[in-house]
LUMDREN-814552 format. One line per field, with one value per atom (N, C-alpha, C): x, y, z; residue in three letters; atom name. Coordinates in steps of 0.1 Angstrom, whole numbers. Layout:
% LUMDREN-814552
X [X,...] .
Y [Y,...] .
Z [Z,...] .
resn [ALA,...] .
name [CA,...] .
% end
This chain:
% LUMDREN-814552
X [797,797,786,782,774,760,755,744,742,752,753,747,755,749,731,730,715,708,714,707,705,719,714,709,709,697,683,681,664,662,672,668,668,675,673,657,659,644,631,630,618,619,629,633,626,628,624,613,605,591,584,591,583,582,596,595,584,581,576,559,554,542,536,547,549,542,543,545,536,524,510,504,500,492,483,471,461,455,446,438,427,424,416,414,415,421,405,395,389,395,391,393,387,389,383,371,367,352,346,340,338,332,333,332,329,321,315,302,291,278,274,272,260,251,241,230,226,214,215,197,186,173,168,161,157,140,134,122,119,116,117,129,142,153,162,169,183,199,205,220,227,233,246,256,264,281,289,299,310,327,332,348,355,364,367,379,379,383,399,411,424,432,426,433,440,448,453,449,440,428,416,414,399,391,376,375,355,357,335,332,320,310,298,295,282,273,263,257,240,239,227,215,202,194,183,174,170,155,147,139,138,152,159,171,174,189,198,188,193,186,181,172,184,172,178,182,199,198,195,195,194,198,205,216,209,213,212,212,227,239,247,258,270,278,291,293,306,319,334,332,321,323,318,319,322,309,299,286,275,264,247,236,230,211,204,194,185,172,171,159,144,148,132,132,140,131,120,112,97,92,89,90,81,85,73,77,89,93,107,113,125,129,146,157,165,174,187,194,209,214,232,236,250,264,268,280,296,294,304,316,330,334,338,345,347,364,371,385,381,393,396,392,396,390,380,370,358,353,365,364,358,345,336,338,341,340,333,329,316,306,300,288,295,293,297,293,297,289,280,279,272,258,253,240,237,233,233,213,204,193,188,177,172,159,145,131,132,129,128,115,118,103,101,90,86,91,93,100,96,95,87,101,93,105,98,102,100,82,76,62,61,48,43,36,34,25,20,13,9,7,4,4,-7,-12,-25,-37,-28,-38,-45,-35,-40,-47,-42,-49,-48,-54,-61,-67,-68,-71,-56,-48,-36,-22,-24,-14,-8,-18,-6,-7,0,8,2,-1,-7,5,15,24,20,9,6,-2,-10,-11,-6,6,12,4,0,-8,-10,-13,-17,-31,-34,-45,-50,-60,-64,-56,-48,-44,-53,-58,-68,-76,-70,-79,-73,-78,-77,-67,-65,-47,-35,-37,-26,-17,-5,10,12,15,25,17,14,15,25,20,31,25,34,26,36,32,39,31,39,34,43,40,41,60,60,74,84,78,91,78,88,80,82,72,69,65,70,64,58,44,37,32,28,26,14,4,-9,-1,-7,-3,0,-9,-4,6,13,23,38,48,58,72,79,85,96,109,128,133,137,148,162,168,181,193,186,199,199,208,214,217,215,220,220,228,233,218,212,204,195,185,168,176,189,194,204,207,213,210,198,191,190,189,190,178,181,167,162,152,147,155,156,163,152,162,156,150,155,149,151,148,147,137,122,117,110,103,102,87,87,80,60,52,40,41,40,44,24,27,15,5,-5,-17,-19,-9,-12,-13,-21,-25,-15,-4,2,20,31,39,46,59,62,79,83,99,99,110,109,113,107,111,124,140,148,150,153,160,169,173,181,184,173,172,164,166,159,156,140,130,128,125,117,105,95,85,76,76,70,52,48,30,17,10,3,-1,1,-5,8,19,33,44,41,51,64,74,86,80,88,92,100,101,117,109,113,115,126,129,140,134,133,127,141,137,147,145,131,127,119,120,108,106,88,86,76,71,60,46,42,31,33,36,45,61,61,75,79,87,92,98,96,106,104,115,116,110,107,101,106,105,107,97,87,81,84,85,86,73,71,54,56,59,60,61,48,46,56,61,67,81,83,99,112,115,131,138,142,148,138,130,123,122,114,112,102,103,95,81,69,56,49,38,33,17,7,-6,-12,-22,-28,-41,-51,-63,-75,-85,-91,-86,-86,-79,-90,-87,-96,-87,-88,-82,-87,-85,-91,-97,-106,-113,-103,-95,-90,-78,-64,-53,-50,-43,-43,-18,-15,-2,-4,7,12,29,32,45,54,49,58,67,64,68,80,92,102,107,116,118,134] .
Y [397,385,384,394,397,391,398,397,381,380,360,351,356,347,351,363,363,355,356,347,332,327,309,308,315,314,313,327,325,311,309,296,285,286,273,267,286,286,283,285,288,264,260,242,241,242,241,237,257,254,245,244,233,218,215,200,200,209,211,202,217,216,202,196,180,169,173,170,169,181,181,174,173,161,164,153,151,141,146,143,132,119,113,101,103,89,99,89,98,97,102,99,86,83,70,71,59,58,59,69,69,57,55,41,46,36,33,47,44,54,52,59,59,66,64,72,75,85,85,94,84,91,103,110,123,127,136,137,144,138,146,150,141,145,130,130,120,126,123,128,116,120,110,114,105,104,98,98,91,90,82,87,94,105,112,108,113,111,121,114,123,122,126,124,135,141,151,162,158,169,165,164,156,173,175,188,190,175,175,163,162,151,147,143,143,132,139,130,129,116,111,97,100,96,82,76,68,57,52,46,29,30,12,13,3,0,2,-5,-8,-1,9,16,29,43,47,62,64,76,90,100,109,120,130,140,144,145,156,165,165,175,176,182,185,194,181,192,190,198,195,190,188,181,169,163,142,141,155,147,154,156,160,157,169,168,170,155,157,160,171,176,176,167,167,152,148,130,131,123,122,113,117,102,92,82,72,62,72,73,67,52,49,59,60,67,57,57,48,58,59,69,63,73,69,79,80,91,90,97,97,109,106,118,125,136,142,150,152,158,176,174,194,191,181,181,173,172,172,153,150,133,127,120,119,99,97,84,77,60,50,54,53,55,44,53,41,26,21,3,-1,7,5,1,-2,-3,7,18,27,34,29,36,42,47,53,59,57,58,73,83,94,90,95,92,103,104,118,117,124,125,136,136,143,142,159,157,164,160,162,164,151,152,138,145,135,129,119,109,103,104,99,88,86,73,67,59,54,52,50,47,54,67,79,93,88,98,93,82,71,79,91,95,104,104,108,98,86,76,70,70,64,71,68,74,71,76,72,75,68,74,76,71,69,89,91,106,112,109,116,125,116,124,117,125,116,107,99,95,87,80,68,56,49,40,29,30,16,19,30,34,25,18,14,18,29,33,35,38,38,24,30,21,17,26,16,35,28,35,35,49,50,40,38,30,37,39,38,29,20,7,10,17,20,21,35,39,32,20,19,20,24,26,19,17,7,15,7,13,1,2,-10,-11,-25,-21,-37,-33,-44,-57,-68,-82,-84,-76,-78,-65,-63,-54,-58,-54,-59,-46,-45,-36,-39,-32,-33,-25,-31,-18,-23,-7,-9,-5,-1,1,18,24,40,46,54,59,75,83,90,101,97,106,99,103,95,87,95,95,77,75,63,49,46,36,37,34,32,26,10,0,-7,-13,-22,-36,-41,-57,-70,-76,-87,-97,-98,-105,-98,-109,-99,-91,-96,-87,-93,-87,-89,-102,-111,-122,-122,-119,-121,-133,-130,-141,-142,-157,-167,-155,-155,-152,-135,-130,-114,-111,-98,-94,-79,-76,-65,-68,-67,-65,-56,-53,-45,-44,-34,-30,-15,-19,-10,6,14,34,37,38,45,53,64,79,75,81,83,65,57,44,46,37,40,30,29,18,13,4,1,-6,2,-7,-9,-24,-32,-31,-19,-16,-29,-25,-35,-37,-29,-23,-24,-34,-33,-20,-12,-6,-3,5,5,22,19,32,32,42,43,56,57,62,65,76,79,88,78,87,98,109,122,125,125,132,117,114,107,115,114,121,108,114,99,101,110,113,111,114,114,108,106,109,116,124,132,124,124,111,121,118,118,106,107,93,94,84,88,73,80,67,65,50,45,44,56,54,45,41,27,17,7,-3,-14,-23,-38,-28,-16,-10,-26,-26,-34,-32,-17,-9,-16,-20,-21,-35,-45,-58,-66,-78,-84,-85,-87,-82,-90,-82,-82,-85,-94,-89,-80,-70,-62,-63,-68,-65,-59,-60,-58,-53,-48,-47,-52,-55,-58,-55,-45,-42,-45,-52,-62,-48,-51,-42,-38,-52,-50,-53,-49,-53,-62,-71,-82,-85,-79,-81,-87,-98,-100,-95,-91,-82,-90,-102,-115,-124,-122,-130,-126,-137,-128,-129,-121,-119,-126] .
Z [-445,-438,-428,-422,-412,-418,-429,-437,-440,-442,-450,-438,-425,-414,-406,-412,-415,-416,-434,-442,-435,-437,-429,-417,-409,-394,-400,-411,-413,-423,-432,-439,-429,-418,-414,-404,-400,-390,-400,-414,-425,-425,-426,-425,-414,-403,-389,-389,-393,-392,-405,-413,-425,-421,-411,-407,-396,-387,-377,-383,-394,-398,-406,-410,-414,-407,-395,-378,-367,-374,-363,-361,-346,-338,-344,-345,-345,-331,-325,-321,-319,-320,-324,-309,-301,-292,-279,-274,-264,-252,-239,-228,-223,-212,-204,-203,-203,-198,-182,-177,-160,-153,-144,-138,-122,-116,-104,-105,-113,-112,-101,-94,-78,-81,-75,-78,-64,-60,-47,-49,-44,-43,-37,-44,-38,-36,-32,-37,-50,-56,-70,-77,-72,-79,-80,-85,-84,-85,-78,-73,-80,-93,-102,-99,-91,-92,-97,-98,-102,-102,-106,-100,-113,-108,-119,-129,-137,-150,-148,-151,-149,-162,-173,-188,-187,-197,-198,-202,-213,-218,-217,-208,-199,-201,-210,-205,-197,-196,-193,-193,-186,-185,-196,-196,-209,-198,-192,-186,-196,-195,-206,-192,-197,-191,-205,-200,-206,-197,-202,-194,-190,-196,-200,-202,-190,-195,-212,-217,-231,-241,-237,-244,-247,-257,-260,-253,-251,-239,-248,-238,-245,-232,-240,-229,-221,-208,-198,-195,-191,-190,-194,-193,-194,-182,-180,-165,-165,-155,-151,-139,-132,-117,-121,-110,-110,-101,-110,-99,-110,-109,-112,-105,-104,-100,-109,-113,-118,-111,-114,-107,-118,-128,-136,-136,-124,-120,-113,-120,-110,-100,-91,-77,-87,-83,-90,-98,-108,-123,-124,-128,-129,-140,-139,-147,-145,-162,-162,-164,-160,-167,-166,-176,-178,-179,-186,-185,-191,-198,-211,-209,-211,-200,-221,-227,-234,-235,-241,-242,-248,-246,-255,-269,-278,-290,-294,-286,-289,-286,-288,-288,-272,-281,-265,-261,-252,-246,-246,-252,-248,-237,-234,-222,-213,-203,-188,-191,-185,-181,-173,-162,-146,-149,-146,-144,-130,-138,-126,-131,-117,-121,-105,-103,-94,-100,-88,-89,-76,-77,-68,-60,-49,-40,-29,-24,-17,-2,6,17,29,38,49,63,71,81,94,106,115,117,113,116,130,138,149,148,157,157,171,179,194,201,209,212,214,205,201,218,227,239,244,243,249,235,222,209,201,203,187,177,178,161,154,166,158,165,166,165,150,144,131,117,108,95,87,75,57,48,49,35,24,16,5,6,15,15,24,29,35,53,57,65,78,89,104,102,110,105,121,122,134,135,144,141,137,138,136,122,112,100,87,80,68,61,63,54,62,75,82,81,83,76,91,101,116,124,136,148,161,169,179,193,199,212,224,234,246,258,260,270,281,295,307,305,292,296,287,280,270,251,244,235,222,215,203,188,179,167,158,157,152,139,135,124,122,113,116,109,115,106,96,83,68,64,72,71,75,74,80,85,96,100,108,104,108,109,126,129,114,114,109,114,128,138,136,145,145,131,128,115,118,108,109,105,93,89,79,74,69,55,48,37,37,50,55,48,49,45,26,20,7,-1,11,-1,11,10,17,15,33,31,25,21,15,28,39,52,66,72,87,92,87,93,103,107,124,123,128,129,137,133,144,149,168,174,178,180,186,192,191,199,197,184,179,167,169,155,152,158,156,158,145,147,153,158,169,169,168,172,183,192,203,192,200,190,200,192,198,192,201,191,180,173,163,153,153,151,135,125,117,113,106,103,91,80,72,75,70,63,59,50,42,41,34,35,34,37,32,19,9,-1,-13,-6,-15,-13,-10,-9,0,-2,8,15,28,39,44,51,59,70,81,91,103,102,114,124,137,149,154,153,156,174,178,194,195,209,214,226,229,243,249,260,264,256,249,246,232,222,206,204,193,184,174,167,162,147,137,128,114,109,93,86,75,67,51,43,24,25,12,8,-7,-12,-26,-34,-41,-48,-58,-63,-73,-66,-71,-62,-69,-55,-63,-69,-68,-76,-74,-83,-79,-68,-65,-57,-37,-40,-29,-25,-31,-24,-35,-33,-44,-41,-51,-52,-39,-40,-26,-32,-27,-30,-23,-30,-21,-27,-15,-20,-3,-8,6,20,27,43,46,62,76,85,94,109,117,127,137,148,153,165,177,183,196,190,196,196,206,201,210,208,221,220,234,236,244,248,261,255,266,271,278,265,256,249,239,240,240,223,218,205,204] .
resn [UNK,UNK,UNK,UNK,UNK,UNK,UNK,UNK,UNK,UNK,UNK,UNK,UNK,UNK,UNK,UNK,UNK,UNK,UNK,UNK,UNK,UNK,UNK,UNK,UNK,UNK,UNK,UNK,UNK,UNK,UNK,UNK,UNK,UNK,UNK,UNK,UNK,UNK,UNK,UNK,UNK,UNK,UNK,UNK,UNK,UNK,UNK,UNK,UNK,UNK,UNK,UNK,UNK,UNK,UNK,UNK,UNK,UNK,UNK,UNK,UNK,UNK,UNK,UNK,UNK,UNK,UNK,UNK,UNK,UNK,UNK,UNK,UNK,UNK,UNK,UNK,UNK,UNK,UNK,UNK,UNK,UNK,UNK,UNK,UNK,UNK,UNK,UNK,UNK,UNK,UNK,UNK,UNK,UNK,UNK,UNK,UNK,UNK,UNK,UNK,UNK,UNK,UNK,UNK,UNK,UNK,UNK,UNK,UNK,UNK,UNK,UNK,UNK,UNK,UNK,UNK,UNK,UNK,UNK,UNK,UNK,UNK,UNK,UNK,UNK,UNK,UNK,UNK,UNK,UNK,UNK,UNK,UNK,UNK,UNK,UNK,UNK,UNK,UNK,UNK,UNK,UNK,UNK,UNK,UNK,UNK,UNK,UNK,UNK,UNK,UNK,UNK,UNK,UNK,UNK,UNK,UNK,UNK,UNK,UNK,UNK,UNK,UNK,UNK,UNK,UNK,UNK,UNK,UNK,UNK,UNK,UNK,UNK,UNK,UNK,UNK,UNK,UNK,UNK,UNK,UNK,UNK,UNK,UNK,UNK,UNK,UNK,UNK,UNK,UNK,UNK,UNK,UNK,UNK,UNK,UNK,UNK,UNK,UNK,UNK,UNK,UNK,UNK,UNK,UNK,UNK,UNK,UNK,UNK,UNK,UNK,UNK,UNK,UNK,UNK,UNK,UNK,UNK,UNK,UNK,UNK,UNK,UNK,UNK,UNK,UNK,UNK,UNK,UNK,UNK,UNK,UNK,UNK,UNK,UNK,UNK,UNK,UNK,UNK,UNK,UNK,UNK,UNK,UNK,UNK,UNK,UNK,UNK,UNK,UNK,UNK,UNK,UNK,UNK,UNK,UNK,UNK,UNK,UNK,UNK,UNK,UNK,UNK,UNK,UNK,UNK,UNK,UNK,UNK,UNK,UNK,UNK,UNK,UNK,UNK,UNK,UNK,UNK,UNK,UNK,UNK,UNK,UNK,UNK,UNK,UNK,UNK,UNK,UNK,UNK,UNK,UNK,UNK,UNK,UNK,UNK,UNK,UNK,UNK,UNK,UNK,UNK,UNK,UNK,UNK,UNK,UNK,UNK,UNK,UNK,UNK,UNK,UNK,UNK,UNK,UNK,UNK,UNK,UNK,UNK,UNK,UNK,UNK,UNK,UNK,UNK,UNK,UNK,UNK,UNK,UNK,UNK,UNK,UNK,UNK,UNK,UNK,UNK,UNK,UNK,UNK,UNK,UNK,UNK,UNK,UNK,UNK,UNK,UNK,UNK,UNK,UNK,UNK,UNK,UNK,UNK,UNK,UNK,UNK,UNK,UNK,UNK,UNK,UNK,UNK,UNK,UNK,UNK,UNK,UNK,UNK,UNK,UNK,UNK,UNK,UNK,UNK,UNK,UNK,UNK,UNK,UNK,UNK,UNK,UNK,UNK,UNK,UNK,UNK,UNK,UNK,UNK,UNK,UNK,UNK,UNK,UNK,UNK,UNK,UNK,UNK,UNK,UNK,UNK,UNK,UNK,UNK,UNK,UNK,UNK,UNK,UNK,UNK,UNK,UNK,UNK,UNK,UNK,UNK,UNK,UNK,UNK,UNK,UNK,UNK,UNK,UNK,UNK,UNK,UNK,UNK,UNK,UNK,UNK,UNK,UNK,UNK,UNK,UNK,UNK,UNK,UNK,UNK,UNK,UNK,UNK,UNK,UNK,UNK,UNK,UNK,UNK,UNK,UNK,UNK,UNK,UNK,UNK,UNK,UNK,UNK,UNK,UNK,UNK,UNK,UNK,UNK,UNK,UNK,UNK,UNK,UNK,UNK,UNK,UNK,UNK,UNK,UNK,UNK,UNK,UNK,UNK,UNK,UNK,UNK,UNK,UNK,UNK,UNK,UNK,UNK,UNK,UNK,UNK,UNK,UNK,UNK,UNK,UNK,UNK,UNK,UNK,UNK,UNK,UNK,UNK,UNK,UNK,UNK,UNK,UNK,UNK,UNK,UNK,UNK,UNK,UNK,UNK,UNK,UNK,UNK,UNK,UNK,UNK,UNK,UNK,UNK,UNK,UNK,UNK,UNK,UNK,UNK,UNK,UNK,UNK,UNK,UNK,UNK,UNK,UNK,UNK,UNK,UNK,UNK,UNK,UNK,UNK,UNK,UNK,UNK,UNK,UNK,UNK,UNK,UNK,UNK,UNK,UNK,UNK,UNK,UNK,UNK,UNK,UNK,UNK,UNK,UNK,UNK,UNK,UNK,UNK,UNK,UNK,UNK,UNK,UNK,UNK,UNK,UNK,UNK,UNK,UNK,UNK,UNK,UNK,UNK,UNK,UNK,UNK,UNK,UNK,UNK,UNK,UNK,UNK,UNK,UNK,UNK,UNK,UNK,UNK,UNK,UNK,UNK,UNK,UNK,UNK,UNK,UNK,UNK,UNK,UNK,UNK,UNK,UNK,UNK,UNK,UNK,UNK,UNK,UNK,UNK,UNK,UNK,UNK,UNK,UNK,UNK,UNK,UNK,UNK,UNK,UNK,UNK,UNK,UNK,UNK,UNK,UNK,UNK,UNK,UNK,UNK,UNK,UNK,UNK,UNK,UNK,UNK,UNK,UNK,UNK,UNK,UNK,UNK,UNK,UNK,UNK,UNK,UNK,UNK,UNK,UNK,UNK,UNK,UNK,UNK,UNK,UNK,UNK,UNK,UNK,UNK,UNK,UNK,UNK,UNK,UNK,UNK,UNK,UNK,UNK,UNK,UNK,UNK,UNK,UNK,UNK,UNK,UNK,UNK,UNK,UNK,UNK,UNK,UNK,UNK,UNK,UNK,UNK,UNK,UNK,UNK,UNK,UNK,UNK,UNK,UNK,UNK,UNK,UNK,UNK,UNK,UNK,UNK,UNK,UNK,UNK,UNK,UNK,UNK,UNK,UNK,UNK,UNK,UNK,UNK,UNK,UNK,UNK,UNK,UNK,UNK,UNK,UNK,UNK,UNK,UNK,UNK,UNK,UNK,UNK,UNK,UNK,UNK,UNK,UNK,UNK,UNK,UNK,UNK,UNK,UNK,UNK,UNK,UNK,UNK,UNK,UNK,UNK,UNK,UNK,UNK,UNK,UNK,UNK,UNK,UNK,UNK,UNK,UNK,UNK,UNK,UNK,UNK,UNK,UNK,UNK,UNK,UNK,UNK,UNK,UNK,UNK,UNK,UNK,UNK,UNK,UNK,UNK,UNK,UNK,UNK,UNK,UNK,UNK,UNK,UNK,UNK,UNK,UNK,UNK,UNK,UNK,UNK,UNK,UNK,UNK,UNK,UNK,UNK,UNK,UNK,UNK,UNK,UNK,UNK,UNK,UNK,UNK,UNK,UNK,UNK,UNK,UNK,UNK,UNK,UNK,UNK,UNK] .
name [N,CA,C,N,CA,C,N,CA,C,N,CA,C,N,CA,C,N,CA,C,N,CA,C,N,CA,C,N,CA,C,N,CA,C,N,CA,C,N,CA,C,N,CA,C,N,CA,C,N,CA,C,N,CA,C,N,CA,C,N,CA,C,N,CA,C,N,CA,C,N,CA,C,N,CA,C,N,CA,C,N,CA,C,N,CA,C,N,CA,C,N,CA,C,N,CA,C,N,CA,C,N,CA,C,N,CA,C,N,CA,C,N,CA,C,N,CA,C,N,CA,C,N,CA,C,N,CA,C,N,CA,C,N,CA,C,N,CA,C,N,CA,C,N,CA,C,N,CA,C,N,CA,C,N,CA,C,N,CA,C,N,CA,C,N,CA,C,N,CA,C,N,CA,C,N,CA,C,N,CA,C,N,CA,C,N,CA,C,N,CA,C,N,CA,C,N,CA,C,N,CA,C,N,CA,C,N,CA,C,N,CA,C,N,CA,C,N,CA,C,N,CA,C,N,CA,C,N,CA,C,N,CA,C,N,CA,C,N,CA,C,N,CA,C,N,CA,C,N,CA,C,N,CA,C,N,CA,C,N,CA,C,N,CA,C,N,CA,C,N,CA,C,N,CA,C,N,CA,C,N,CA,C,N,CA,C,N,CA,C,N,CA,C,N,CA,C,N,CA,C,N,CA,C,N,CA,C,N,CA,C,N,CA,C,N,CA,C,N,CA,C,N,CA,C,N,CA,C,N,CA,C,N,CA,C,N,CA,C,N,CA,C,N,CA,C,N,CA,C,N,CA,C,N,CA,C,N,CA,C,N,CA,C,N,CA,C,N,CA,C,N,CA,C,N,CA,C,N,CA,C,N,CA,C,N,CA,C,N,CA,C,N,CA,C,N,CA,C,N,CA,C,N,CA,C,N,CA,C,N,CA,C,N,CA,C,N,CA,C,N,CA,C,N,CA,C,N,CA,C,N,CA,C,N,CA,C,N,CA,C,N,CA,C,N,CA,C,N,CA,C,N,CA,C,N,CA,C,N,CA,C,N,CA,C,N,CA,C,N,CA,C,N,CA,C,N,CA,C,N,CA,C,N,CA,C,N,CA,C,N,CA,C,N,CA,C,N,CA,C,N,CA,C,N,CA,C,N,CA,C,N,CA,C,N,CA,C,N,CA,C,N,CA,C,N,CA,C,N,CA,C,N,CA,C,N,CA,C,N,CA,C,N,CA,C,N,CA,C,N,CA,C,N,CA,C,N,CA,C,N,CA,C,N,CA,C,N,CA,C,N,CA,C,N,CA,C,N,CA,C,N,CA,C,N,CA,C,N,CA,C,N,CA,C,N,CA,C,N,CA,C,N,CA,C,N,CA,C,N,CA,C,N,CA,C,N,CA,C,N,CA,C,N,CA,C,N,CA,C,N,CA,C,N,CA,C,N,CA,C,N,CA,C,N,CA,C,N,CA,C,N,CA,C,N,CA,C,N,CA,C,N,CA,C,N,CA,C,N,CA,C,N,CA,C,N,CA,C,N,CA,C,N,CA,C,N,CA,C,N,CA,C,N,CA,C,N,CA,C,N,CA,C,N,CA,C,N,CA,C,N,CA,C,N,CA,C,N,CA,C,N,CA,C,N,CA,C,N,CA,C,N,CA,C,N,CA,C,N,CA,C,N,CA,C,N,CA,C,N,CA,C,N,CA,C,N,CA,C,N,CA,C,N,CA,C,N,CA,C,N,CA,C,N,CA,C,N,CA,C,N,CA,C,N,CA,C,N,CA,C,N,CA,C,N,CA,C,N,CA,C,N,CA,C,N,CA,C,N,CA,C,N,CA,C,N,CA,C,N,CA,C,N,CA,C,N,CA,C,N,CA,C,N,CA,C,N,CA,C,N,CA,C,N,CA,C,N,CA,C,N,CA,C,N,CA,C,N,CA,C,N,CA,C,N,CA,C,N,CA,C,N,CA,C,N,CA,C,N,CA,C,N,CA,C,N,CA,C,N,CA,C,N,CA,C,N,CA,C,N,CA,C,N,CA,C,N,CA,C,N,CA,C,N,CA,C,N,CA,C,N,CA,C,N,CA,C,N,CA,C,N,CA,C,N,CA,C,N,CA,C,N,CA,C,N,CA,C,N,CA,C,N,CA,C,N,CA,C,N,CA,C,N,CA,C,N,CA,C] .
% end
């Protein structure tokens, strides 16, 4: 009797596993598509984020790059974090990029929707600049070569000023220059504003916003291009600032086209500083 009930336990377990095997999942359904791309400019890099993916068998990212929206991507990476550095972006050089999340069986997701791009651009920190009255050959900036220069030279972008104790950061007539208020750090600022910038008033050849510590700037080159500056130290004699410049001229990311032809820097600066803003 003992043996008999053997027997029907294993016949019934050998049914079990046959309906079972009748029965296996298949696989075929992907994960969600990731959503909200940020991108975030670097020098010579781009930082891709995104919000994460909580499938059940959620097992990677497939992040993919491209030189057009609509063009054709081609892989990056592959990652389990809800972020990437591309570190073979070139300042200068737009990236589109997108991101496809992937499961345990292999089944990979549509490409994001975002219109998510970013142009990397070069970046400098804690360099000075003087105050043109007292060291006119090291008062103003050259983003385009990154360098101190005369204010009054053909390539300089904005000089330092100190006028009897309150201080200025200037920038010649065919140029244009904005505070953007306190910010945390050079990374703050993002794009250049579409308006607001600061006005040449009656009877001058030099725009002008006062230099506060930890206050950060754009601006608009003569030459088309975007800047940013964040003064870190002011003293009476210098300032101290971080900068990132946009080497692609006219970028989207920046401001709409600019003519650049010829300079002429006027001999004398002519501000009047009664005149109120």
């Amino acid at each position: 009797m003992k043996t008999l009930k053997i027997f029907i336990l294993l016949l019934a377990s050998l049914s079990l596993f046959s309906c079972q095997e009748n029965f296996l999942f298949f696989d075929d359904t992907p994960p969600a598509v990731p959503s909200n791309i940020i991108t975030e400019t670097g020098d010579n890099l781009v930082v891709i984020s995104w919000n994460h993916v909580y499938d059940s068998d959620f097992a990677g990212y497939a992040v993919y790059y491209s030189d057009q929206y609509d063009g054709e991507y081609i892989l990056l990476a592959t990652t389990v974090e809800s972020s990437l550095v591309d570190y073979g972006a070139a300042n200068g050089v737009t990236n589109y990029y997108a991101v496809a999340s992937y499961d345990l069986s292999g089944n990979e997701s549509d490409l994001s929707y975002d219109v998510a791009y970013d142009t990397p651009r070069p970046e400098g920190f804690n360099q000075l600049v003087y105050d043109f009255r007292n060291f006119p050959n090291i008062a103003g900036y050259d983003f385009n070569q990154y360098s101190i220069d005369e204010y009054n030279s053909l390539e300089t972008d904005f000089f330092f000023e100190n006028d009897n104790g309150v201080f200025y950061l200037n920038v010649w007539s065919d140029s244009d220059i904005q505070s953007m208020g306190r910010t945390l750090d050079i990374y703050s600022v993002s794009f250049a504003p579409i308006g607001g910038w600061v006005e040449l008033l009656p009877g001058e050849n030099v725009k002008y916003v006062r230099a506060i510590k930890g206050n950060t700037y754009v601006v608009w080159t003569w030459d088309n291009h975007f800047a940013k500056i964040r003064i870190s130290e002011i003293f009476a004699d210098h300032i101290e600032f971080d900068w990132a410049y946009q080497t692609a001229e006219g970028n989207v990311e920046l401001k709409t086209n600019r003519n650049s032809g010829k300079r002429k820097i006027p001999k004398k600066i002519e501000i009047n500083r009664n005149n109120s803003r």
